[in-house]
N, C-alpha and C positions, 0 to 999 in steps of 0.2 A: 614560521615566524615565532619567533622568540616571546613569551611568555610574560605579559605585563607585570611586573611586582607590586604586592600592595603594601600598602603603608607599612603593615604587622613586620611586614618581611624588611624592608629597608627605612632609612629615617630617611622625612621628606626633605629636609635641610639638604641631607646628603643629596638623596636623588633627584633636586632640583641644581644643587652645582653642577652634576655630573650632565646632566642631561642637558640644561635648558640655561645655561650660561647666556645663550643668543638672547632671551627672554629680557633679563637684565639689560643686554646692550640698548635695545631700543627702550627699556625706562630712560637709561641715563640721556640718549639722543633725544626722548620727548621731553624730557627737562632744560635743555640747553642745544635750541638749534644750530647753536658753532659748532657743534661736536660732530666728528664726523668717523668712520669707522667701516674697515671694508670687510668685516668677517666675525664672527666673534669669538677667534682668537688671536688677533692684530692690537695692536694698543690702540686706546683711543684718544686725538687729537682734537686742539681748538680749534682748530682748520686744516686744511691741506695745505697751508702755506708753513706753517708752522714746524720744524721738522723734529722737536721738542716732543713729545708726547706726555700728556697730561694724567693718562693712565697706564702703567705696561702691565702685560699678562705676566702673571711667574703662577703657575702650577694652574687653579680652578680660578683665583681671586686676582684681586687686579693691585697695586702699589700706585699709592696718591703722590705725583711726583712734583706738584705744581700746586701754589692757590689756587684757589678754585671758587664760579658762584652756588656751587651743587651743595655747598656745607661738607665735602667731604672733609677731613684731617689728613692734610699735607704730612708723609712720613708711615700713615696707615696702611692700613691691607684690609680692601671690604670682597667678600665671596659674592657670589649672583642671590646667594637667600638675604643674605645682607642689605643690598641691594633693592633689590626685591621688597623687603619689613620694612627699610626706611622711605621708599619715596611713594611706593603702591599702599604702602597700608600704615604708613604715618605711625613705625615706632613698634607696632601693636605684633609680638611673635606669635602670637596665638592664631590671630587670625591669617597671618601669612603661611604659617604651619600647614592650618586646614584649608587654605587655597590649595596649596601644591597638594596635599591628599587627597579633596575632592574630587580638584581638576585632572588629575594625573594620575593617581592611584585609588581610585576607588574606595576612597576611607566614606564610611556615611556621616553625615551631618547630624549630631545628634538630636534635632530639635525639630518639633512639628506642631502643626497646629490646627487646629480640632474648632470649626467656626471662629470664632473670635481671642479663641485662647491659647495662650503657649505651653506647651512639656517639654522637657526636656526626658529624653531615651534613656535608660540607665540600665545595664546591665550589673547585675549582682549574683557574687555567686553564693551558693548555699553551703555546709555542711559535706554535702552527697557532693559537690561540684556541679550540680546543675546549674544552668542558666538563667534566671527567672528575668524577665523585663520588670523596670518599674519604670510609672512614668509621673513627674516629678512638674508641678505647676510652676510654670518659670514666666521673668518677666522678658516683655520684646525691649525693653529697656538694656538689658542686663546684656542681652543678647549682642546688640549695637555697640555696646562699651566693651565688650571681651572681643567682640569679631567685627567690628565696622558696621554699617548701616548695608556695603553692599551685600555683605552674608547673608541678610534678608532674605535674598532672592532664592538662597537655596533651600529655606524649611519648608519642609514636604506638608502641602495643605492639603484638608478634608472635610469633608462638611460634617460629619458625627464620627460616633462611636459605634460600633458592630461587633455580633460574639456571632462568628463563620466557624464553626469547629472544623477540619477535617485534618487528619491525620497524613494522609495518602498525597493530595494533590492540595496543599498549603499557599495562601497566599496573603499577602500583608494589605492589600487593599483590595475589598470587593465594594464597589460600583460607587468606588468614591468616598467609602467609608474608611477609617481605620480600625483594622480586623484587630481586636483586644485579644486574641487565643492565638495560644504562643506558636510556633512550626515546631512540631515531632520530634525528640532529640536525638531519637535511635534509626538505624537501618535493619531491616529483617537478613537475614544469611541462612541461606538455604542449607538443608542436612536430609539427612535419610532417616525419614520421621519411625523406622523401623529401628531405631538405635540411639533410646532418650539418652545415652550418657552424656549429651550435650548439655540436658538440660535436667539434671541432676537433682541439682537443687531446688530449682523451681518447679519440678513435679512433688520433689517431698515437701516443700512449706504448702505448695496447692492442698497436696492428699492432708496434712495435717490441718489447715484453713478447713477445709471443708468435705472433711469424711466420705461418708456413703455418697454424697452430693456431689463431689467430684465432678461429673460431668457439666452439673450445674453451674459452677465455681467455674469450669473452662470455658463453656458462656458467655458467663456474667464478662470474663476476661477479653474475649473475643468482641464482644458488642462495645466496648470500650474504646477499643484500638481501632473497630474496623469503623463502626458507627455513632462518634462519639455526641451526635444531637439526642440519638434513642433514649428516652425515659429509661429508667428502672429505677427496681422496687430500693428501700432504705439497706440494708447492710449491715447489722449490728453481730458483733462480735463480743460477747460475754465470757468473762469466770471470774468467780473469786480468787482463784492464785494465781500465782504470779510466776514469772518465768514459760508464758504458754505461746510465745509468736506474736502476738497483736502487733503487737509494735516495730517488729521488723515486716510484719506483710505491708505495714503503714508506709514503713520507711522504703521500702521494695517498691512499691506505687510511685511511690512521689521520683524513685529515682529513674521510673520506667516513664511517668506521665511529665516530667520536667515542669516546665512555668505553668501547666495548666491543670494542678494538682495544687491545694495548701492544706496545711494544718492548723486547724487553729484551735482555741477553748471552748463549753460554753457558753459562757460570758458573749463571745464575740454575735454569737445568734442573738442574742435579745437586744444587742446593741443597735439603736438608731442609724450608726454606718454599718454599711454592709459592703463597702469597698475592697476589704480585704478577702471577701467570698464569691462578692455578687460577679465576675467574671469568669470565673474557675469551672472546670469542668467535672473535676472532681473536688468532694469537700468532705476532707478528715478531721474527725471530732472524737481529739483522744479522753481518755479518763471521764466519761459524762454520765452527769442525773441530772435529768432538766425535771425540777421540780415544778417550775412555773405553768401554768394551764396555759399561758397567754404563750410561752416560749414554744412548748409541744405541739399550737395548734401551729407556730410559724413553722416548725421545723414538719410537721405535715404535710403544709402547702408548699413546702418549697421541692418537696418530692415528685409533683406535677406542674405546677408553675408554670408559665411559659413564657411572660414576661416580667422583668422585675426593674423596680425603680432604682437605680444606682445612687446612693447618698457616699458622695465623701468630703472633705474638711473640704472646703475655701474652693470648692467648684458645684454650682450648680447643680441640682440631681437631675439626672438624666435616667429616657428607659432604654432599655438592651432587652433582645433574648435570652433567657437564661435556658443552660442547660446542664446545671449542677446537679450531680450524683452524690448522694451521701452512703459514708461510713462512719458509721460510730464503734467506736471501742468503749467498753465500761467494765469497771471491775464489780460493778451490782448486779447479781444475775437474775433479779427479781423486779427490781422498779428503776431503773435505768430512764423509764419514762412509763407515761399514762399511754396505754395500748386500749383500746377499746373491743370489744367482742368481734365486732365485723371490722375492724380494720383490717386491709389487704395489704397495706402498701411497707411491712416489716420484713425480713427476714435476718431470724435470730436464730445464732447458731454460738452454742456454749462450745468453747476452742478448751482441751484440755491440756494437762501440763504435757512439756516436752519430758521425751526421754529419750533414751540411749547416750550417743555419743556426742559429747558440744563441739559446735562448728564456729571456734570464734572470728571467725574469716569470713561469716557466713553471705552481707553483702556483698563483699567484695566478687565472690563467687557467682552470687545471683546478677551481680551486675555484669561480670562476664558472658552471661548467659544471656542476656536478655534481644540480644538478633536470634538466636537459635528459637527462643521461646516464642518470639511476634511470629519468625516462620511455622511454627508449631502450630499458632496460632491460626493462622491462614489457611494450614490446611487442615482446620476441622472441619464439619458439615455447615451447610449456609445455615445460617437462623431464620426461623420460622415465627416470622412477626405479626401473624395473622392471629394467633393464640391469645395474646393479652397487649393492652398499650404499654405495659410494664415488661415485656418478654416473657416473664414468667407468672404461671397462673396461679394461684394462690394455695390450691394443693401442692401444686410441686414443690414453694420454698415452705409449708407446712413444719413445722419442727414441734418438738415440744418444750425447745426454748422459751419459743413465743408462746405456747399455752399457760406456761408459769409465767411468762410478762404479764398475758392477758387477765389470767387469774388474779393475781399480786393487784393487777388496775383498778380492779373490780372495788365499788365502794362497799366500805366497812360493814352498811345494813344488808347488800347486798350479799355479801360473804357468809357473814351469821347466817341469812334467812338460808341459802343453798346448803349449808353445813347443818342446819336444823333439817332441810330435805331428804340430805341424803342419809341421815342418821336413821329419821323415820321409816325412808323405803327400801332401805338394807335389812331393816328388819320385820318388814310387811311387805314380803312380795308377794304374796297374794290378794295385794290391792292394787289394783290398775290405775284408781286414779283419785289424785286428792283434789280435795274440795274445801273451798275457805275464800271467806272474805276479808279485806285488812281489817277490821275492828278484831277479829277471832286471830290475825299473825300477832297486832299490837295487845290486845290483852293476855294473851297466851305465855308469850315469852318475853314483849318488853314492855310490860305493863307499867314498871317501876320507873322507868328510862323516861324522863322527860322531854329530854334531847329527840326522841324516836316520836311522829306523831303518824295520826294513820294515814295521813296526805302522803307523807316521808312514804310509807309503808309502801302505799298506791302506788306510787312516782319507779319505786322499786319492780314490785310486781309486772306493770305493765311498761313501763320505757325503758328498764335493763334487763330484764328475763324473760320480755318479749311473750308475758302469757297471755293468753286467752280468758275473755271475760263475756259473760252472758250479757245480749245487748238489752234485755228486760229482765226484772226481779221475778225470781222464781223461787222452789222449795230444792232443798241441798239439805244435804247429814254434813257437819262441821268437822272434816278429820280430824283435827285436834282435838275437840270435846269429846272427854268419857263419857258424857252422859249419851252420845249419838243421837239429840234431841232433833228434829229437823228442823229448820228457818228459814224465813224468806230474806233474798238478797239478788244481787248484780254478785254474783259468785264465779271466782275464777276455777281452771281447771287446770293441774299439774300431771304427767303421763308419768309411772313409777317406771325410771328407768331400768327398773330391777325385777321388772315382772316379767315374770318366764323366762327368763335371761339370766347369762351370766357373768358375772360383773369381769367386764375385759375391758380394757380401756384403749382408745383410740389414738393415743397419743406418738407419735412415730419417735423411734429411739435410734440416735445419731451414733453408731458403731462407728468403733477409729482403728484404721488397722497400724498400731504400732510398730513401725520398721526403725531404722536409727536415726532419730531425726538429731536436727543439730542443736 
């Protein structure tokens, strides 16, 4: 059986002359019961008595030979679409257009409606040629005046809004919903994973993304594609210079993850709408310093989230599941954002410049590659999700990117007092352990500092440095006083990291093995 065509392939106009001429005949005989007609491609008569014929066939369309009560024009030439727009659909080519493509070929309807309200479907393409849907508040009004009232019948209803992520086995409505996350734009193509020259490129921008970590990066990538509801951890990509990858691994994402990937600014996170993110699976945030407390804490929460309220213009906020994953690019490799000491939920990793040879083709190549890559992908080892709700455990994305974030976050009083610390027990290691109350940090060193009180001082002490204080006032020697007078006090205790020990630092160092990248 011969192969339906769809609209893309043929124009309905045409493919309804050709096919469905008979179609036509019975409009015209439901118009005017004199009409009578034994085939349809016989001419059509006012009667059988008549031997006159009021229509004759010559090629698809028919020749008006006679006045007529149908309105046609005696001397014209009407086709069966003709036909068809004037008497079935009163004039209106639009909506007879998308009769014959609905009916006949498969064309979709672009319009649906979501409880009580209308969208119209919009297909847009990007930059990269990806597909992105948008869906566009439309009126049932507008709908009736372009395609008739009975078009109606055909917008696909639903009772809500739904985020179904799956990559693998895609569907556009689950259990009555309409699924907001887009279907997968790639197909995997299998290779002999012994022989990456498939995927060339997209092992060298991997190995320069993400260095020693490599493994981690192939992961991270894998839990995307295979699992894309799994949490994980933020993604920050840092340097000061320029020309280092950020922005094509960005650009590489979006043309791998299609409609279900956006870039936007910071600006767009503090924004009141969150429509252009709040769907997306994944959420790129190039060039960013979110200096705001109130921004950093939303952009925290939204790393675990699970449901979030959808705000956009002229419709109702609605909730959805959310399962957005963030990346952030920034060119500050120090305060990009407020990191706190025990935050888990970072991994920063400083991308350094390219070098070798430039690949100015460089998408175009990766985009070649990316069936070879998804199968690459497939057959790594399964993921072991038992470890963290983030996949990964907080040692493992450990960098000392994030140590300089965390450091650099640290408040001002905070910094001095540690930097007074470590001065002292770098050169008293043979004192195990200091001793001092805040009157003795504030008199000591910021006696003079108005701004500094010892509440300030407390607040420091115990809720950022996390030290230890006696729960009763006792007697202590004042590390800081020459005099080594002893005092009674609620005295805290600091451990000299530098005692017996030798000053080695714990901070892990991100080696890149420089090959020719592009």
């Amino acid at each position: 059986m011969a192969k339906k065509p769809s609209w893309l392939e043929q124009n309905p106009c045409d493919y309804y002359n050709i096919n469905h001429s008979e179609d036509a005949v019975k409009i015209l005989l439901s118009r005017d019961k004199r009409l009578s007609a034994n085939g349809k491609d016989i001419d059509i008569r006012i009667d059988s008595r008549n031997k006159k014929p009021l229509l004759k066939k010559s090629g698809v369309s028919w020749n008006v030979l006679d006045d007529n009560d149908l309105g046609l024009v005696k001397g014209m030439s009407y086709s069966p679409f003709q036909i068809l727009t004037r008497f079935r659909f009163h004039n209106n080519f639009k909506a007879a257009f998308t009769h014959v493509g609905l009916t006949y070929m498969d064309m979709d309807f672009p319009y649906i409606r979501i409880g009580v309200k209308y969208f119209k479907v919009v297909d847009k393409i990007d930059r990269f040629g990806v597909v992105r849907e948008l869906l566009l508040v439309w009126s049932k009004d507008e709908i009736k005046q372009d395609y008739g009232k009975e078009m109606l019948d055909r917008v696909s209803v639903y009772d809500d809004f739904i985020i179904s992520p799956d990559n693998m086995n895609y569907k556009k409505s689950v259990r009555g919903f309409y699924n907001l996350y887009a279907p997968f734009p790639h197909k995997k193509t299998e290779f002999d994973t012994k022989d990456l020259s498939k995927i060339k490129w997209s092992m060298t921008l991997m190995k320069h993304i993400f260095g020693r970590q490599l493994d981690l990066g192939l992961k991270y990538l894998k839990v995307l594609y295979e699992n894309p509801k799994q949490p994980l951890p933020i993604l920050v990509l840092t340097s000061e210079e320029r020309q280092t990858g950020k922005s094509t691994f960005i650009d590489w994402f979006s043309i791998i993850f299609g409609g279900n990937m956006v870039i936007i600014n910071p600006q767009d996170i503090g924004s009141s709408f969150n429509s252009s993110y709040a769907t997306k699976n994944i959420i790129a945030i190039e060039e960013s310093r979110f200096d705001s407390v109130q921004t950093t804490e939303k952009l925290k929460a939204l790393a675990t989230q699970k449901t979030l309220s959808v705000n956009t213009k002229f419709v109702s906020p609605y909730d959805t599941p959310f399962y957005g994953k963030l990346i952030i690019t920034s060119n500050d490799e120090t305060k990009f954002s407020r990191v706190d000491e025990a935050e888990i939920r970072y991994w920063v990793r400083k991308i350094p410049t390219l070098s070798g040879v430039a690949n100015h083709s460089i998408l175009d190549d990766l985009t070649e590659e990316i069936p070879y890559f998804l199968h690459y992908l497939s057959q790594l080892p399964d993921i072991d999700f038992s470890k963290s709700r983030q996949v990964f455990t907080s040692e493992e994305i450990e960098t000392s990117a994030l140590a300089v974030v965390k450091r650099e976050s640290k408040d001002g009083l905070q910094k001095d007092i540690e930097i007074i610390f470590d001065d002292y027990c770098s050169n008293n290691e043979d004192e195990e352990f200091l001793h001092f109350i805040p009157i003795d940090i504030k008199n000591t060193f910021f006696k003079n500092d108005s701004r500094i009180s010892v509440n300030y001082v407390t607040k420091i002490l115990k809720d950022k440095m996390k030290l230890e204080r006696e729960e009763v006032r006792g007697r202590y020697t004042p590390t800081f006083d020459d005099s080594k007078v002893s005092k009674m006090g609620q005295y805290f205790t600091f451990k000299n990291p530098y005692y017996n020990t030798e000053n080695n630092t714990n901070l892990k160092q991100e080696d890149y093995d420089q090959d020719d990248i592009f």
